[in-house]
HTML snippet that shows the backbone in 3Dmol.js (N, CA, C, O; Angstrom):
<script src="https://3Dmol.org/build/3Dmol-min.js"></script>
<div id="view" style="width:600px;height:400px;position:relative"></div>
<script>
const pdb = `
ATOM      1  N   UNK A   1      -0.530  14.442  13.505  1.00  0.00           N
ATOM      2  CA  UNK A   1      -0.123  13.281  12.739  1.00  0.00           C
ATOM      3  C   UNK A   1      -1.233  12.238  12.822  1.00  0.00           C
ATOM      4  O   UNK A   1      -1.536  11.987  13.988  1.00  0.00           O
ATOM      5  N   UNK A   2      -2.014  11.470  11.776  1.00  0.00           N
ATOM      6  CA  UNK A   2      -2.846  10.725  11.744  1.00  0.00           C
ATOM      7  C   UNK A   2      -1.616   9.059  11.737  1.00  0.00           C
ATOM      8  O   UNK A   2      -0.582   8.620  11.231  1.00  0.00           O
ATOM      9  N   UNK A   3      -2.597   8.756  12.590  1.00  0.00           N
ATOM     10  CA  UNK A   3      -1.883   7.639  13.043  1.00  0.00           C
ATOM     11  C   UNK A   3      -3.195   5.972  12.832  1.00  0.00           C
ATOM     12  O   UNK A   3      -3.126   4.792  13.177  1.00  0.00           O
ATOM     13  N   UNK A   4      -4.285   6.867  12.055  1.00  0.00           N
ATOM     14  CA  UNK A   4      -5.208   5.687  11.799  1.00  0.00           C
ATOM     15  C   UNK A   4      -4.795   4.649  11.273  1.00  0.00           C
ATOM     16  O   UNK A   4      -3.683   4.729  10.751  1.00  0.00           O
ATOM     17  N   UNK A   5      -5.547   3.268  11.213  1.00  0.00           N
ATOM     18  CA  UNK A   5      -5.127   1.869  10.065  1.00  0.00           C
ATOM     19  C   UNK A   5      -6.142   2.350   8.754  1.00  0.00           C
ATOM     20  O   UNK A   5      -7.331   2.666   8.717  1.00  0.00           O
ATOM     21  N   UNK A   6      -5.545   2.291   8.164  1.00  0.00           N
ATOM     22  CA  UNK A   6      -5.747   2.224   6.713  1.00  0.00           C
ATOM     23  C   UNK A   6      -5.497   1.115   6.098  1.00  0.00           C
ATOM     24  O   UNK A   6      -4.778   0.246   6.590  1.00  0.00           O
ATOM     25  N   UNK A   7      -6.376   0.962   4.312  1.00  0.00           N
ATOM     26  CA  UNK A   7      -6.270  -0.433   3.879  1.00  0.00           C
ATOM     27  C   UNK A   7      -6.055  -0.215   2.527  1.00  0.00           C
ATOM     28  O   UNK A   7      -7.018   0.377   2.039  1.00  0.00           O
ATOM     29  N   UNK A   8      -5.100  -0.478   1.655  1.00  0.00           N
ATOM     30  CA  UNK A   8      -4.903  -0.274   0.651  1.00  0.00           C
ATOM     31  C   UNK A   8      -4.551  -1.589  -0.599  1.00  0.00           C
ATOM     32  O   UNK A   8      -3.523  -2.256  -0.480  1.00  0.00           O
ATOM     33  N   UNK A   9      -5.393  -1.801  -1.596  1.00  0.00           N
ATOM     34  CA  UNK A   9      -4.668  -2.334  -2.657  1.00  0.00           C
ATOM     35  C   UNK A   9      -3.611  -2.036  -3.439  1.00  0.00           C
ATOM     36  O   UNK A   9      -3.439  -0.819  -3.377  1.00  0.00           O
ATOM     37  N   UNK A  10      -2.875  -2.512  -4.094  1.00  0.00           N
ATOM     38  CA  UNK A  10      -1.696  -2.443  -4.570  1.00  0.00           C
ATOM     39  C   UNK A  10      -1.826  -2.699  -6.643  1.00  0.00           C
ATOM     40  O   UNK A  10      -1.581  -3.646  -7.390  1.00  0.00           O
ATOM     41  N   UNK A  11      -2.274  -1.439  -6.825  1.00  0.00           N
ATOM     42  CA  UNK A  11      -2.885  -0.856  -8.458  1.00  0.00           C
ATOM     43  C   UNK A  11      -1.974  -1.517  -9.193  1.00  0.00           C
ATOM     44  O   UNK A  11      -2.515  -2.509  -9.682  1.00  0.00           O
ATOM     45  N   UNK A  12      -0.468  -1.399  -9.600  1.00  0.00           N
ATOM     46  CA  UNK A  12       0.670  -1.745 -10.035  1.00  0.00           C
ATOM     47  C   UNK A  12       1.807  -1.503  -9.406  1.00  0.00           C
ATOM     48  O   UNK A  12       2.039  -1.001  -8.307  1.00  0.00           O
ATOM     49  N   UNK A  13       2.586  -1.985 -10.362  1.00  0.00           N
ATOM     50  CA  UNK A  13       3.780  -1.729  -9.884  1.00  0.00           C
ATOM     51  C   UNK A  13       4.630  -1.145 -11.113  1.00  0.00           C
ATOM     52  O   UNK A  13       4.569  -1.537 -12.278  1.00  0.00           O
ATOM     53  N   UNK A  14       5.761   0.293 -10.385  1.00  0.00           N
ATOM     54  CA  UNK A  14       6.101   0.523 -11.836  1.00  0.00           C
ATOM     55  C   UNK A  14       7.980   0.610 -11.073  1.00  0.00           C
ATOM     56  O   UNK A  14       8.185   1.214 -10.019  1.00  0.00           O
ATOM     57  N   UNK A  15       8.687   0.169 -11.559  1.00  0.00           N
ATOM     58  CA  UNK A  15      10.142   0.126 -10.978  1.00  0.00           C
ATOM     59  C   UNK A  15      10.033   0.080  -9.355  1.00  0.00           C
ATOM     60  O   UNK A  15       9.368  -0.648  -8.618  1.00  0.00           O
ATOM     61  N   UNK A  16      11.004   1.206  -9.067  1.00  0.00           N
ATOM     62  CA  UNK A  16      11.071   1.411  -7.150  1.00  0.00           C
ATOM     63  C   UNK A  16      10.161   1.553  -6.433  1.00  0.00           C
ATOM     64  O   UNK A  16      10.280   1.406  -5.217  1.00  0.00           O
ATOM     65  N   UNK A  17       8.554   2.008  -7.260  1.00  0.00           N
ATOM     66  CA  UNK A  17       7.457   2.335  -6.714  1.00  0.00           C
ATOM     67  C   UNK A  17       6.109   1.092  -6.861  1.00  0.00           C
ATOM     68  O   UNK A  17       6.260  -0.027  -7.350  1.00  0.00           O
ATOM     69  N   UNK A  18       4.903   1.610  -6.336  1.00  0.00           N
ATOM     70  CA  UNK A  18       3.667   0.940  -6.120  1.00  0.00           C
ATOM     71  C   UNK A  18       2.531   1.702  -6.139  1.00  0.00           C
ATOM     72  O   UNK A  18       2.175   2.327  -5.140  1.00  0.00           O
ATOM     73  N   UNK A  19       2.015   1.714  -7.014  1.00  0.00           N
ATOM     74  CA  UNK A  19       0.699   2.650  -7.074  1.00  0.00           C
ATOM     75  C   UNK A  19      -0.524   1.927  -6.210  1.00  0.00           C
ATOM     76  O   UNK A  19      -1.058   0.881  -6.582  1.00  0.00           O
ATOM     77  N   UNK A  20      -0.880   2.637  -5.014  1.00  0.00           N
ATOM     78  CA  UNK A  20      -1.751   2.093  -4.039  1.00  0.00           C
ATOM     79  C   UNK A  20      -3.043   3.037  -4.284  1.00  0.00           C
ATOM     80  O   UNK A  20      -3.163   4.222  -4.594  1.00  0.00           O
ATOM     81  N   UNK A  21      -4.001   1.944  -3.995  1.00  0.00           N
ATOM     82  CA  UNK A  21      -5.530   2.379  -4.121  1.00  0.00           C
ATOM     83  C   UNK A  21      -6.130   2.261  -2.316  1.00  0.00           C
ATOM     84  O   UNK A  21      -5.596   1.420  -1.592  1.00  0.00           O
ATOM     85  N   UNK A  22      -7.225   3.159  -1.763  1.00  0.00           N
ATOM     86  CA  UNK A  22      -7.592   2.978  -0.877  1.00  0.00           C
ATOM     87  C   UNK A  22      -8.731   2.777  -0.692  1.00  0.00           C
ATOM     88  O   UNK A  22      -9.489   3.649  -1.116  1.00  0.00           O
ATOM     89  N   UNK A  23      -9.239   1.782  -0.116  1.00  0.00           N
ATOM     90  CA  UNK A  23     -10.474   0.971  -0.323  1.00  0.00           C
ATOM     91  C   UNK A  23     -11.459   1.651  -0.460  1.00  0.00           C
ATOM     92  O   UNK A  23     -12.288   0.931  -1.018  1.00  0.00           O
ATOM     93  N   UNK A  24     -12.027   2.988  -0.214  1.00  0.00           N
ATOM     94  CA  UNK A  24     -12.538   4.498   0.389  1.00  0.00           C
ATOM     95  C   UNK A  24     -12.302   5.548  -1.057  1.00  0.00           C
ATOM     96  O   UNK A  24     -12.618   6.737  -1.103  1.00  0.00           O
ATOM     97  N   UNK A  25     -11.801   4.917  -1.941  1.00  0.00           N
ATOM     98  CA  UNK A  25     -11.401   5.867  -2.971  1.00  0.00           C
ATOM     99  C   UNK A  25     -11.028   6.157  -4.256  1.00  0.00           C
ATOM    100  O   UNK A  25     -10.486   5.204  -4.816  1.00  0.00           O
ATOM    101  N   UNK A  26     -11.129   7.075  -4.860  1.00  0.00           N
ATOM    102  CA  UNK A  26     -10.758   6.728  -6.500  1.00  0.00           C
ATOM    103  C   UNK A  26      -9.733   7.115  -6.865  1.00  0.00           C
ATOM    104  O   UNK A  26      -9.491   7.007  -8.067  1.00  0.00           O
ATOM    105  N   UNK A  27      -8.708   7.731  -5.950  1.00  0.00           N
ATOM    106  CA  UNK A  27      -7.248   7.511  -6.659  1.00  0.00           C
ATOM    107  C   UNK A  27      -6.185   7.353  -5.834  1.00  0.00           C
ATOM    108  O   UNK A  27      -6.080   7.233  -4.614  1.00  0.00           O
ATOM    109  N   UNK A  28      -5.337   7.380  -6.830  1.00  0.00           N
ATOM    110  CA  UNK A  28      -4.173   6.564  -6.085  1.00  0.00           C
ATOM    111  C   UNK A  28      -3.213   7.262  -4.935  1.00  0.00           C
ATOM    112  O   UNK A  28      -3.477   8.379  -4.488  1.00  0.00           O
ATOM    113  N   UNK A  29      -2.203   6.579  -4.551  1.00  0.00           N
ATOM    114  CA  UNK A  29      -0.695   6.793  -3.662  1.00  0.00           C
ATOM    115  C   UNK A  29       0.015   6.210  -4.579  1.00  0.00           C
ATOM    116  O   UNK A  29      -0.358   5.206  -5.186  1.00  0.00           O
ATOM    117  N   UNK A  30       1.346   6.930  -4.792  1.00  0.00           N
ATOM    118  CA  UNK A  30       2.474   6.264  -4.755  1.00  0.00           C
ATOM    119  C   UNK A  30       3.865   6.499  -3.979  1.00  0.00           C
ATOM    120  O   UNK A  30       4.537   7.489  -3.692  1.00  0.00           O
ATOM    121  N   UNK A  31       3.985   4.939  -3.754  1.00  0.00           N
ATOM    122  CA  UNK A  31       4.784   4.752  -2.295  1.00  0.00           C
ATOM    123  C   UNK A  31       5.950   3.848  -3.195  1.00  0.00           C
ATOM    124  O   UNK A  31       5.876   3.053  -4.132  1.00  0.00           O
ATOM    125  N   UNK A  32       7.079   4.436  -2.358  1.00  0.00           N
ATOM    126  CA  UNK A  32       8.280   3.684  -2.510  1.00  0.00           C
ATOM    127  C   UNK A  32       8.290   2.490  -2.371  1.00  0.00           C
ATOM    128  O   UNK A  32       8.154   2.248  -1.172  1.00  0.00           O
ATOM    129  N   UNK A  33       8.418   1.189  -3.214  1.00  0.00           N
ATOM    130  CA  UNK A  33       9.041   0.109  -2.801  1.00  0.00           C
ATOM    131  C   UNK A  33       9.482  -0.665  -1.469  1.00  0.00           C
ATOM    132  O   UNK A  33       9.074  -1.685  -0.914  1.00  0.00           O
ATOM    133  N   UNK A  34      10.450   0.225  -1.211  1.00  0.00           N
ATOM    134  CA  UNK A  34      11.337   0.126   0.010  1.00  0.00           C
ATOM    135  C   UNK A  34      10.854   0.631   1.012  1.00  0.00           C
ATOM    136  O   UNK A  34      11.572   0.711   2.009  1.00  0.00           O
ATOM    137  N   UNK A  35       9.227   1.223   1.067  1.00  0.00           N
ATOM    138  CA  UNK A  35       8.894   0.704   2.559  1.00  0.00           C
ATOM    139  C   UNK A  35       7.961  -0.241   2.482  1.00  0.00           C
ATOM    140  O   UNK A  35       7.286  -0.283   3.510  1.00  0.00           O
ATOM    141  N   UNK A  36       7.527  -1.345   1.329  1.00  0.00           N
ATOM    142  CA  UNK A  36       6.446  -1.992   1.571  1.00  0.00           C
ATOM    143  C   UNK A  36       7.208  -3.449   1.550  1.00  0.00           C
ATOM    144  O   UNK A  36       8.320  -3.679   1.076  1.00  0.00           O
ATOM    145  N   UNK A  37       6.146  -4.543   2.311  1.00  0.00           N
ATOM    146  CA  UNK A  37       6.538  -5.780   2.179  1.00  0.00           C
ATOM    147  C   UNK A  37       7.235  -5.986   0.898  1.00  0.00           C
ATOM    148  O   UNK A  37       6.824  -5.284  -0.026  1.00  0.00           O
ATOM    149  N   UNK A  38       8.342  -6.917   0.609  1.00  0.00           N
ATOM    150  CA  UNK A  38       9.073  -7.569  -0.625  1.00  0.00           C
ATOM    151  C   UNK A  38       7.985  -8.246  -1.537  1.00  0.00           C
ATOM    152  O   UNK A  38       7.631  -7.893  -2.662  1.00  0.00           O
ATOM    153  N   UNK A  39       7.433  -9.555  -0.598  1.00  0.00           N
ATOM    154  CA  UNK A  39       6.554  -9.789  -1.598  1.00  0.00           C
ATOM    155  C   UNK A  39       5.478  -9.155  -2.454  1.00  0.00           C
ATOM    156  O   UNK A  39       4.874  -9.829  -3.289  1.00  0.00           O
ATOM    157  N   UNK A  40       5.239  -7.920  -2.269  1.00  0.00           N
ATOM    158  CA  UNK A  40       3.831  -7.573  -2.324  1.00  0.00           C
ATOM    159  C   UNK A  40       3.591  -7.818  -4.698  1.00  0.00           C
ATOM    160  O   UNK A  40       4.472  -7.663  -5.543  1.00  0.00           O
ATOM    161  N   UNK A  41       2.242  -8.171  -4.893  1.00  0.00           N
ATOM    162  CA  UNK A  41       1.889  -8.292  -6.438  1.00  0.00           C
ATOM    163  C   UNK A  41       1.242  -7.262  -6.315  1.00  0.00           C
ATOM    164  O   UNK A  41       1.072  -6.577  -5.306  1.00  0.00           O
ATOM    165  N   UNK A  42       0.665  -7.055  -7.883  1.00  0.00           N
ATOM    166  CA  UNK A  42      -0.440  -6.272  -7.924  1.00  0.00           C
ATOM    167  C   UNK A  42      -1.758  -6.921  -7.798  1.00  0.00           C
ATOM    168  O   UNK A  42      -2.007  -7.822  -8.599  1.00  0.00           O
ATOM    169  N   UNK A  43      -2.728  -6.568  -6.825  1.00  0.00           N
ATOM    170  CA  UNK A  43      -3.603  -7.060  -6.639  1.00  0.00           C
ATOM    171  C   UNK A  43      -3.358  -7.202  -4.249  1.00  0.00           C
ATOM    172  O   UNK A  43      -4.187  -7.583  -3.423  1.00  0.00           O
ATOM    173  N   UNK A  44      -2.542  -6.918  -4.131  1.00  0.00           N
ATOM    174  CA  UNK A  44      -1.784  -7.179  -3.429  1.00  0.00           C
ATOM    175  C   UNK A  44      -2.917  -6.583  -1.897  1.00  0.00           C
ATOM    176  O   UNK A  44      -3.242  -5.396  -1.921  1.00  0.00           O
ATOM    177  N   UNK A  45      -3.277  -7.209  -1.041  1.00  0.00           N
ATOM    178  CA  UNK A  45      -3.914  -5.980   0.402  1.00  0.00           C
ATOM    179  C   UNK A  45      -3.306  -5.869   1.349  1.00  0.00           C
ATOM    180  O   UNK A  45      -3.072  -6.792   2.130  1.00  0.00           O
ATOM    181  N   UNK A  46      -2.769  -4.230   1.517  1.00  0.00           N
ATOM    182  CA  UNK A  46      -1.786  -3.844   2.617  1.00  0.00           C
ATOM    183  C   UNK A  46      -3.155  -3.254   3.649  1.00  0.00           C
ATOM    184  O   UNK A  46      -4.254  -2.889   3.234  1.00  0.00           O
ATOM    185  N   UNK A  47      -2.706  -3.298   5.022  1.00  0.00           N
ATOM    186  CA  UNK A  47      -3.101  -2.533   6.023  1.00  0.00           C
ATOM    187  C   UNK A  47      -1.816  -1.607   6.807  1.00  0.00           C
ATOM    188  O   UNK A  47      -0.945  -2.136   7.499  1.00  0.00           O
ATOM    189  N   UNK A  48      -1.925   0.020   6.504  1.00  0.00           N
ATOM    190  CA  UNK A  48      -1.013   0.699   7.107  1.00  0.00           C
ATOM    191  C   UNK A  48      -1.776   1.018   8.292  1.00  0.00           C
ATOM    192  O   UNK A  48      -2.901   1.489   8.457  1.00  0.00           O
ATOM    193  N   UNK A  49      -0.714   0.574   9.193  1.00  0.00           N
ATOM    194  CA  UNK A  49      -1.042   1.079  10.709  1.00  0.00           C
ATOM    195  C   UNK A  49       0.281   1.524  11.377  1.00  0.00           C
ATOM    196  O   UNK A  49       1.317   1.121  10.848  1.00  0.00           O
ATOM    197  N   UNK A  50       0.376   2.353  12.542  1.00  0.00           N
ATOM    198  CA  UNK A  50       1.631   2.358  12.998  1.00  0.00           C
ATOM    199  C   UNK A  50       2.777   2.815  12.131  1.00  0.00           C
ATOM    200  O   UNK A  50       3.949   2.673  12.479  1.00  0.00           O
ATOM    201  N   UNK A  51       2.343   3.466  10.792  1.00  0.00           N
ATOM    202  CA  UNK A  51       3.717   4.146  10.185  1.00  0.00           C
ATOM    203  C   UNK A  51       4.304   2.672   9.717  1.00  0.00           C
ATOM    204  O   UNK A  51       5.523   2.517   9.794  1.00  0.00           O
ATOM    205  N   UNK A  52       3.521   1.634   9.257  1.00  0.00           N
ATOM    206  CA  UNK A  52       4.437   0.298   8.800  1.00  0.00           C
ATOM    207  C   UNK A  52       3.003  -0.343   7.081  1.00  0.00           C
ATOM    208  O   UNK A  52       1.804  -0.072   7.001  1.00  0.00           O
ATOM    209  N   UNK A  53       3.355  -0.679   6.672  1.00  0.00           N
ATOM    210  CA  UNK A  53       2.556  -1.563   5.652  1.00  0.00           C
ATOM    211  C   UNK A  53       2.824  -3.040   5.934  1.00  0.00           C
ATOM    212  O   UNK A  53       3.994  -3.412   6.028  1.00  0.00           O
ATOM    213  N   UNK A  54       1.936  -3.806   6.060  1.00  0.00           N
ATOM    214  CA  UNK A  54       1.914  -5.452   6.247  1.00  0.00           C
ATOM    215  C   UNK A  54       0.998  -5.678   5.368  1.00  0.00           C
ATOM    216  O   UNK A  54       0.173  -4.920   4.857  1.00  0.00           O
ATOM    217  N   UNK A  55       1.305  -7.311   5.163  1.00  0.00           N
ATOM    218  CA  UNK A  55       0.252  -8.124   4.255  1.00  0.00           C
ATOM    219  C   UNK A  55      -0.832  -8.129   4.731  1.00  0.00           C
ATOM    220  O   UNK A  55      -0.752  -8.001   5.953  1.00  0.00           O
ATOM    221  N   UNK A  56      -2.098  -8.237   4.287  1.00  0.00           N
ATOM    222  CA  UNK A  56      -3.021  -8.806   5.094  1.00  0.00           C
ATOM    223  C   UNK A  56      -3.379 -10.236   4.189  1.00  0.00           C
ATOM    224  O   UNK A  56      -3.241 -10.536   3.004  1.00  0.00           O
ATOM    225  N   UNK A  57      -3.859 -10.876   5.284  1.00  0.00           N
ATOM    226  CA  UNK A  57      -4.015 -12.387   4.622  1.00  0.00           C
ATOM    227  C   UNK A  57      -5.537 -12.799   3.999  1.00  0.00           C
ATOM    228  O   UNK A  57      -5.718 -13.907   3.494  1.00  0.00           O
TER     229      UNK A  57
END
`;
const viewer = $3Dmol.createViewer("view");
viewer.addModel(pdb, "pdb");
viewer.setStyle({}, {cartoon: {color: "spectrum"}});
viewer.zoomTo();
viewer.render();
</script>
């Protein structure tokens, strides 16, 4: 199990989901809604670490 921090922008948003970009790359993730911060926009920078997504500021 990779348990690295990773850093991802936040491409769009399309309903329950979030099309995430990784800083390292040319295509996307898409991740459920409901595990990422509420606030998050598009344009948005998550750091996954620990099996969690947070804002970064």
């Amino acid at each position: 199990m990779d348990l690295s921090t990773k850093y991802y922008v936040v491409e769009s948003i399309d309903g329950d989901y979030a099309h995430l970009r990784e800083d390292d790359s040319d295509g996307d993730k898409l991740v459920a809604r409901a595990l990422l911060p509420s606030e998050i926009m598009e344009g948005t920078k998550l750091k996954y670490e620990m099996l969690q997504y947070e804002i970064m500021e």
